[in-house]
C-alpha positions in Angstrom: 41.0 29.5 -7.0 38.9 29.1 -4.2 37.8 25.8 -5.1 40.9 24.3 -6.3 42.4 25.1 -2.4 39.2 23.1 -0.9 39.7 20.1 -3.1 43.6 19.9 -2.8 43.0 20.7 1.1 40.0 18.5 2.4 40.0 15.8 4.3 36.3 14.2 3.1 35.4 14.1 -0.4 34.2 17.2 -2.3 31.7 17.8 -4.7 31.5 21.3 -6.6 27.8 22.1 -8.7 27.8 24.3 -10.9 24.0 23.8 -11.7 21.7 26.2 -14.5 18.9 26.0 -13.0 17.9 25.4 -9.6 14.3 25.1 -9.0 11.6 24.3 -6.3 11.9 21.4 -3.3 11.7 17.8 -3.9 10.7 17.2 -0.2 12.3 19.9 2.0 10.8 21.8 3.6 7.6 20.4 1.2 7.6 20.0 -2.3 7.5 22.5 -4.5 8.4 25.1 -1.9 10.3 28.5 -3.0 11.0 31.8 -2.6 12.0 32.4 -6.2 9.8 33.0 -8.8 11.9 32.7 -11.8 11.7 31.4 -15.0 11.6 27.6 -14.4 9.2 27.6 -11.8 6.8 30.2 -13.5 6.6 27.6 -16.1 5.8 24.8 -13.1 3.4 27.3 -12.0 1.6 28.0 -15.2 1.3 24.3 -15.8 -0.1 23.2 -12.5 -2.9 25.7 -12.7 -3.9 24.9 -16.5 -3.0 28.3 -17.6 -0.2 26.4 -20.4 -0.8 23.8 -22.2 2.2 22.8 -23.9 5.6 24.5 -24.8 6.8 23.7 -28.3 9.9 22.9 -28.8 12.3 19.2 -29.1 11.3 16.6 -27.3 14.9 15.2 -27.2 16.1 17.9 -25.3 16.4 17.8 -21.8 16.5 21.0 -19.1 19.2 21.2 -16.5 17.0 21.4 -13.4 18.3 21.3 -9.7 15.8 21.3 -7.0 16.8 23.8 -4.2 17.0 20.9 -1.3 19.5 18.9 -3.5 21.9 21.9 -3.4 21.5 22.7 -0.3 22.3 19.4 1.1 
């Protein structure tokens, strides 16, 4: 309801995100940076120190990913 006020009442344009995944910085405040350690960025983690290999699975599929500066700003 909250959001549907927002849109009908603002006088700039609006975006709402609804994203699955958020994940580390893309630049701010340096990339990579977190606080989180959840499932998405173990798996960055794990890759970046050689500890995984690969992750089977379809390579058609793609993962719904937001890094934490894009929401923010």
């Amino acid at each position: 309801m909250a959001e549907h006020v927002l849109i009908k009442r603002s006088r700039v344009p609006i975006i709402i995100l609804r994203p699955s995944m958020i994940a580390g910085a893309f630049e701010e405040p340096q990339p990579g940076w977190t606080e989180y350690m959840g499932f998405a960025n173990g798996i960055f983690v794990l890759f970046g120190s050689g500890q995984l290999k690969d992750i089977p699975g379809n390579t058609t599929n793609l993962g719904d990913l937001i890094p934490i500066d894009f929401v923010v700003n």
